[in-house]
N, C-alpha and C positions, 0 to 999 in steps of 0.2 A: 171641433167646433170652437169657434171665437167666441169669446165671452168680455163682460166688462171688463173684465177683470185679466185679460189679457190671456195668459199662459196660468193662472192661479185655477185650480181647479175647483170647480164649485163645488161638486163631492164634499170638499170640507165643509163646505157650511153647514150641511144634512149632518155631518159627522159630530158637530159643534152641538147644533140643536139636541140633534136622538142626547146627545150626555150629558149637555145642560138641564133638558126636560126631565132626564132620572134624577139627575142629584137633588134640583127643586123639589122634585113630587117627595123623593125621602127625605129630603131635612126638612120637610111641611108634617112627615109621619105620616102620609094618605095614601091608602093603595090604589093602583089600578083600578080598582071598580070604582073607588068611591071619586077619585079624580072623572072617571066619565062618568059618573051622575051629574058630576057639578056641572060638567061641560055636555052634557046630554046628549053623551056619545055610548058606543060600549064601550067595555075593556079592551076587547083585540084592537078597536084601533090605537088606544095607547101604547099597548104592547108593539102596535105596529111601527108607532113613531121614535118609538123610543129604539128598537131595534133596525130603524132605517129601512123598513122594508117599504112605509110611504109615509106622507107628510100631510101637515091638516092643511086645509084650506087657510085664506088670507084672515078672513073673520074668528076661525076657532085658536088662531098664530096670535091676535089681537088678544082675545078673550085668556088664554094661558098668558102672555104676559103680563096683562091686568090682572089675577087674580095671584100672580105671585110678584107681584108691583118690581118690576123690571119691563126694560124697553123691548121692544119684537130686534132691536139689533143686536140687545146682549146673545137675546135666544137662539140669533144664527151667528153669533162668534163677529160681529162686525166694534161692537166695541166690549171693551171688561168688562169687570163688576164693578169699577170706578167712574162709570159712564166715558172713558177718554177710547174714542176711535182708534181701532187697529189699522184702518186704511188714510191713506192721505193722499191724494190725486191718485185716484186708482192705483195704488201701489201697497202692500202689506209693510207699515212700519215696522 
């Protein structure tokens, strides 16, 4: 399958997410349950995302990056933690 992104396999970006989403949710010190309360979800789905088995919707993507004040592109690996883009004309810098 052709993608934007040429030959760069979108896999990582899920891969980026599920390990950005754990490290945020622990250095905030909140577990899995208490994280889906906030997001009025359950746990297994955190469990789920974080483990890559499936990924939230576009709204609840919105809603985790707000509430751990980062962009929805840090949380699929499109740019750092320094806001500066990892792609540039579709290409991984």
């Amino acid at each position: 399958m052709s993608s934007y992104f040429g030959d760069f396999p979108y896999n990582i970006f899920m891969e980026i997410f599920q390990r950005r989403l754990n490290e945020l949710r622990k250095a905030s010190g909140i577990s899995q349950k208490k994280f889906a309360e906030i997001l009025h979800t359950n746990n297994s789905s955190i469990c789920d995302w974080e483990r890559g088995r499936s990924q939230p919707d576009l709204e609840t993507l919105a809603e985790i990056a707000v509430y751990f004040g980062v962009s929805i592109d840090y949380l699929l690996g499109l740019e750092d933690e320094f806001g500066e883009k990892l792609f540039q004309d579709k290409t991984l810098i």
